[in-house]
NUVOZA-242359 format. One record per residue (C-alpha): x, y, z; residue number from 1. Coordinates in steps of 0.1 Angstrom, whole numbers, plus 2048, in hexadecimal, padded with zeros to 3 digits. Last residue first. Example, Ala and Ser with C-alpha at 12.3 -4.5 7.8 and 13.67 -1.06 7.14 Angstrom:
X:889 | Y:7F5 | Z:847 | i:2
X:87B | Y:7D3 | Z:84E | i:1
// end
This chain:
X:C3C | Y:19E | Z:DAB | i:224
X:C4A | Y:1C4 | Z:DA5 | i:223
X:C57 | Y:1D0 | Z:D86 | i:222
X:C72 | Y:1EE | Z:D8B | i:221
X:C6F | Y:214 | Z:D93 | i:220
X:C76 | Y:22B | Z:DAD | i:219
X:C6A | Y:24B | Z:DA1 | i:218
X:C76 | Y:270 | Z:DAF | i:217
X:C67 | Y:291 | Z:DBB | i:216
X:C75 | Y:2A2 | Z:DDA | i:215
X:C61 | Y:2A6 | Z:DF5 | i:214
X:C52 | Y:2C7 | Z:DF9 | i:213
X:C5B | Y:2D2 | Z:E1E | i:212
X:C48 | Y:2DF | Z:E38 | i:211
X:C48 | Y:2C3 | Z:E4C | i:210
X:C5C | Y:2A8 | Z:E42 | i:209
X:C58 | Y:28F | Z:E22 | i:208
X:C76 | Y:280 | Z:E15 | i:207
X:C6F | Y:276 | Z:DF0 | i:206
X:C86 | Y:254 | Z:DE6 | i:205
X:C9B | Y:255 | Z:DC6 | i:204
X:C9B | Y:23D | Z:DAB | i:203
X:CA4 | Y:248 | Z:D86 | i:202
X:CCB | Y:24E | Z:D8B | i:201
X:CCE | Y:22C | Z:D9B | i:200
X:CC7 | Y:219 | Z:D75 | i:199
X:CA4 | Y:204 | Z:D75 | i:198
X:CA1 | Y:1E5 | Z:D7F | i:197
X:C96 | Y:1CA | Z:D6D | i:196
X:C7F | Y:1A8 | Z:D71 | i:195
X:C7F | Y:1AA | Z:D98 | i:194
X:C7C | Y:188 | Z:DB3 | i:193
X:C70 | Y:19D | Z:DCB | i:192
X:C71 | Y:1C0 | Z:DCD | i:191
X:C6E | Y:1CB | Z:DF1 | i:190
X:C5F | Y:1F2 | Z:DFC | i:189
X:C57 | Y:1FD | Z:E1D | i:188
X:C4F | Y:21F | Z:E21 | i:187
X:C62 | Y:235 | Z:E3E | i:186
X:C6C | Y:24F | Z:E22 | i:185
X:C53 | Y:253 | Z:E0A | i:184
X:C53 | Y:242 | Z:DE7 | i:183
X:C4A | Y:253 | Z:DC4 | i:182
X:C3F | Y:23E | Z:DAE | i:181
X:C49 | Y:221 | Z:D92 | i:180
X:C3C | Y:203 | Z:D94 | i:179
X:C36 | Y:1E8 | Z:D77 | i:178
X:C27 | Y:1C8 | Z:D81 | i:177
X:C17 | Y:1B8 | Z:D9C | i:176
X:C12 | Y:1C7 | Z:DBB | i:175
X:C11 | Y:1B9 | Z:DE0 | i:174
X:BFD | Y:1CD | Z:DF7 | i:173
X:BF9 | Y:1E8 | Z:E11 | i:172
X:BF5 | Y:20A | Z:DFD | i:171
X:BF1 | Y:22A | Z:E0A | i:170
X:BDF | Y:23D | Z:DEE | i:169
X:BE9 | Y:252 | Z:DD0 | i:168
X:BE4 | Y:23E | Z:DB0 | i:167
X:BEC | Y:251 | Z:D8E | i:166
X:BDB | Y:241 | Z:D6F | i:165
X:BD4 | Y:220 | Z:D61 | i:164
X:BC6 | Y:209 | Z:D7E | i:163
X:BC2 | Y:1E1 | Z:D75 | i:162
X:BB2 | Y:1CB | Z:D8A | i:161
X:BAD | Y:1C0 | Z:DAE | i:160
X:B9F | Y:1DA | Z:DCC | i:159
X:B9B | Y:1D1 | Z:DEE | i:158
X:B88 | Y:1EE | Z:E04 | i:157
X:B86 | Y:218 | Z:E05 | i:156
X:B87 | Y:223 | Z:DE0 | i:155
X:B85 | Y:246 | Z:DD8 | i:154
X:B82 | Y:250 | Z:DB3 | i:153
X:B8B | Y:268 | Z:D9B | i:152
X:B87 | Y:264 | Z:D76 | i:151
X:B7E | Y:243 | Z:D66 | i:150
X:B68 | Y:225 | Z:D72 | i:149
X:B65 | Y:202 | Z:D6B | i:148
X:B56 | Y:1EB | Z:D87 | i:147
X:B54 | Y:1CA | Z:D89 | i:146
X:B40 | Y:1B4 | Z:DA9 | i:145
X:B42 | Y:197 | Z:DBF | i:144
X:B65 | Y:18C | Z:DB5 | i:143
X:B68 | Y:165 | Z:DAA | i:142
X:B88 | Y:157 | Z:DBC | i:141
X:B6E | Y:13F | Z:DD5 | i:140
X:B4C | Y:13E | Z:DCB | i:139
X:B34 | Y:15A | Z:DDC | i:138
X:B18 | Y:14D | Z:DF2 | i:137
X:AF3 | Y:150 | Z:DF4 | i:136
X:ADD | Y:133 | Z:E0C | i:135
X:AD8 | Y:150 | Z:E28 | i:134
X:AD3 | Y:16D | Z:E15 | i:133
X:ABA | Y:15B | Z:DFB | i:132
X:AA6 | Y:14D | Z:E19 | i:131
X:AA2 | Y:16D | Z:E28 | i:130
X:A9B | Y:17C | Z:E08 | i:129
X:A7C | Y:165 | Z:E01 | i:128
X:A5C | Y:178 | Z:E05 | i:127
X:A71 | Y:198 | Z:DF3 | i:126
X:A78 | Y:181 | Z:DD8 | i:125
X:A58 | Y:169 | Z:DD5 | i:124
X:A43 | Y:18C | Z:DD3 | i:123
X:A5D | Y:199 | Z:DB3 | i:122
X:A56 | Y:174 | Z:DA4 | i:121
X:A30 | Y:174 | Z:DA2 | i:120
X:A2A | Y:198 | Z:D90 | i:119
X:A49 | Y:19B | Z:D74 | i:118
X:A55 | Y:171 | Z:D79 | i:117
X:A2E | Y:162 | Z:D78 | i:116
X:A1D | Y:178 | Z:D5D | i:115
X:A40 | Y:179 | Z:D45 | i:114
X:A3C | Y:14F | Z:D4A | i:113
X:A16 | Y:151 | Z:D44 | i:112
X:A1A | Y:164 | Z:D22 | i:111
X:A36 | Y:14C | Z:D19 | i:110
X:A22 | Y:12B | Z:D25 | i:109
X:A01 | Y:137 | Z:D0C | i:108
X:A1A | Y:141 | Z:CF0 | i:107
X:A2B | Y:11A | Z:CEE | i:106
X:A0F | Y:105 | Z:CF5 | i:105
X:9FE | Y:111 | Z:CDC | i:104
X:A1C | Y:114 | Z:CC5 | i:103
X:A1E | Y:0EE | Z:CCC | i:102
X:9FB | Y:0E8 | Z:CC8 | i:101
X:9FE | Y:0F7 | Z:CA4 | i:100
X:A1A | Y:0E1 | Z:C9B | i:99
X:A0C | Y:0C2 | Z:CA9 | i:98
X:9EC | Y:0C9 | Z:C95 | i:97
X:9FF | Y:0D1 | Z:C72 | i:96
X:9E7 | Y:0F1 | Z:C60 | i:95
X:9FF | Y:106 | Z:C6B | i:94
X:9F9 | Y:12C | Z:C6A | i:93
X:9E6 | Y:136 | Z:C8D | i:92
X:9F9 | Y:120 | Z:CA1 | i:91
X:A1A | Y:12C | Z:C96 | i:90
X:A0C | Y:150 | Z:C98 | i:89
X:A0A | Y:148 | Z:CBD | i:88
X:A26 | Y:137 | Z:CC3 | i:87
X:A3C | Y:158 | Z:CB1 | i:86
X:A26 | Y:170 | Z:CC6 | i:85
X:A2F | Y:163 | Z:CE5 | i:84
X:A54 | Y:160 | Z:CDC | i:83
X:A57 | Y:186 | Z:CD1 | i:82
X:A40 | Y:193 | Z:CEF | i:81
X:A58 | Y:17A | Z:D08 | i:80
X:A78 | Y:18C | Z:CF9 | i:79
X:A6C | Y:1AD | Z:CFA | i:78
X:A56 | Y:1AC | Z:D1E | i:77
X:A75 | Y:19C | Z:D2A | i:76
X:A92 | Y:1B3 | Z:D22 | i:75
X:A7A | Y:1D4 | Z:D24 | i:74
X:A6E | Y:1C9 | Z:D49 | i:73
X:A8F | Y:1C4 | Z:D57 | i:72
X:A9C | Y:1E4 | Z:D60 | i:71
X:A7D | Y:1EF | Z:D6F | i:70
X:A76 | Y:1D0 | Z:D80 | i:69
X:A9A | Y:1D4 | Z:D8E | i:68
X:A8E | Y:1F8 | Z:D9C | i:67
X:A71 | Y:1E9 | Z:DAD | i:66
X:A84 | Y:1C9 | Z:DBC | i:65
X:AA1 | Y:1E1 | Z:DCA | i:64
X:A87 | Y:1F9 | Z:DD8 | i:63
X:A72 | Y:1DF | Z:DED | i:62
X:A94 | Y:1CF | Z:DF8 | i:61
X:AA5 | Y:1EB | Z:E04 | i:60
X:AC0 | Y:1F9 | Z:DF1 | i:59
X:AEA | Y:1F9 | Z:DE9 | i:58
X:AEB | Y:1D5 | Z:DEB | i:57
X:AC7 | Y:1CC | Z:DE0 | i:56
X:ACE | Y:1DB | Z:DBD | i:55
X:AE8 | Y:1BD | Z:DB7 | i:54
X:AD3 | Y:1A4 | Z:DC2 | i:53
X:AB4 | Y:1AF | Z:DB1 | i:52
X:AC2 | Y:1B4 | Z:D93 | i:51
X:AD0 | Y:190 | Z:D96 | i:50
X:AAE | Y:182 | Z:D9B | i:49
X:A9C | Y:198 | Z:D7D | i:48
X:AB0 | Y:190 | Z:D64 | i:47
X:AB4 | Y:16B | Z:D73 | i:46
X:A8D | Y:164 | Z:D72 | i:45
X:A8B | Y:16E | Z:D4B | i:44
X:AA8 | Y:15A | Z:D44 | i:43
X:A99 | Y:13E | Z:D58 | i:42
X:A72 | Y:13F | Z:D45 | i:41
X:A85 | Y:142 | Z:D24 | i:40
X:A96 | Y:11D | Z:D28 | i:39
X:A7A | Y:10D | Z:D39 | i:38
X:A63 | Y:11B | Z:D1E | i:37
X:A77 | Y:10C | Z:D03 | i:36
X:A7E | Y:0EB | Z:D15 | i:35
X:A5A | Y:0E8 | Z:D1D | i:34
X:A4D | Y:0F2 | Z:CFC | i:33
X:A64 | Y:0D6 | Z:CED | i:32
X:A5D | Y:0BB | Z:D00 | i:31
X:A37 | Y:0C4 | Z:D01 | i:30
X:A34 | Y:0C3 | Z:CDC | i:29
X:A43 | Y:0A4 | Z:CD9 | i:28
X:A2B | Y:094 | Z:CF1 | i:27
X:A0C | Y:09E | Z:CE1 | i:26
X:9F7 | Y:0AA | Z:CFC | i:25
X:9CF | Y:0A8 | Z:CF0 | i:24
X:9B6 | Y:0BF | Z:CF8 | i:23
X:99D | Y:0B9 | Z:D1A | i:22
X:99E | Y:0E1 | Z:D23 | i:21
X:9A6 | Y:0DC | Z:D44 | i:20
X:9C7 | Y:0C3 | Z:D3A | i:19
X:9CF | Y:0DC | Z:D1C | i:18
X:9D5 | Y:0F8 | Z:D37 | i:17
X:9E3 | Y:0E3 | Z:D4E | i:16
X:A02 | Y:0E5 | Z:D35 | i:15
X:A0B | Y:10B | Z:D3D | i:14
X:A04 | Y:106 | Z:D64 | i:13
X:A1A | Y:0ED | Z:D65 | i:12
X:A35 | Y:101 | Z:D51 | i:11
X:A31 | Y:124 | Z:D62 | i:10
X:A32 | Y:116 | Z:D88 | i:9
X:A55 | Y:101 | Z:D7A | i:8
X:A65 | Y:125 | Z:D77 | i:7
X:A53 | Y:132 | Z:D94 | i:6
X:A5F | Y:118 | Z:DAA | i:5
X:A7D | Y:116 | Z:DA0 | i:4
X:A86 | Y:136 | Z:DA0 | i:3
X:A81 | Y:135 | Z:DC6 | i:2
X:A97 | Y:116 | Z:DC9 | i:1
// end
């Protein structure tokens, strides 16, 4: 609803313009400036919105918004320059009427969309984060963030992917696929349903007492 209201903000405001000035709409030409500004106006809002929501996590709201303006300034002030100046040199060349009004049309609402989502938007935001934290929700088998990493880590909470390396950790859990690792005495371990096992001289259990090294062995087998 908040992009929303700066997204459709942009477009009124764009073709008022004409209105105040008493020029002539073709109808054509607003079809297609409104779909193209419509379309650039909501990837421009999104950059900045899901910055925002990711930033707010691990800041306050003041800082998250500042640092996703920073982050999202180059995208947009790129992409809305390049569109701007493309309606605008449309204008300039044609010698078509509907043409020209339609690159009109087209550079004045892109300059007034990067206006409205880098000063109007941020305000809407902060104003608004009550609203956001109470209508948001996460969809149902769709993880709220991915991380990649490499090297040494320490991971306190639910974790579901792939881990290529050596995993030390006390593990409660049902694991998928290939397992092979040393097991402590007093751990409980069920294979169900296996693929393969693998021959009795390669699994061994590790007894761990007090001053004692346990011994080194691998239990292996595919786990479901």
């Amino acid at each position: 609803m908040l992009l929303i209201i700066v997204i459709q903000g942009s477009i009124w405001i764009n073709f008022s313009v004409p209105y105040l000035q008493g020029e002539p709409l073709y109808f054509l030409g607003y079809l297609i400036v409104n779909s193209i500004q419509m379309g650039a106006n909501i990837d421009y809002a999104i950059v900045i919105s899901s910055h925002y929501t990711d930033l707010k996590k691990v800041m306050r709201p003041k800082e998250a918004i500042v640092a996703a303006l920073n982050e999202s300034f180059p995208t947009i002030f790129t992409s809305g320059s390049i569109l701007a100046s493309a309606g605008i040199l449309i204008s300039v060349l044609t010698t078509n009427p509907v043409i020209a009004a339609i690159g009109t049309c087209l550079g004045r609402g892109t300059i007034v969309s990067i206006i409205l989502v880098l000063f109007v938007l941020p305000q809407i935001l902060i104003l608004g984060d009550t609203i956001i934290e109470r209508t948001s929700f996460e969809m149902k088998g769709v993880s709220g963030m991915t991380r990649t990493a490499s090297g040494t880590m320490h991971v306190n909470g639910r974790v579901r992917g792939y881990i290529n390396g050596v995993v030390d950790a006390d593990i409660k859990g049902v694991l998928h696929g290939q397992f092979s690792a040393n097991i402590a005495t007093g751990t409980e371990f069920e294979v169900d349903k296996p693929d393969m096992y693998l021959a009795e001289g390669n699994i061994h259990e590790s007894e761990e007492t007090s001053g004692e090294t346990p011994d080194s062995g691998a239990k292996g087998g595919d786990a479901e």
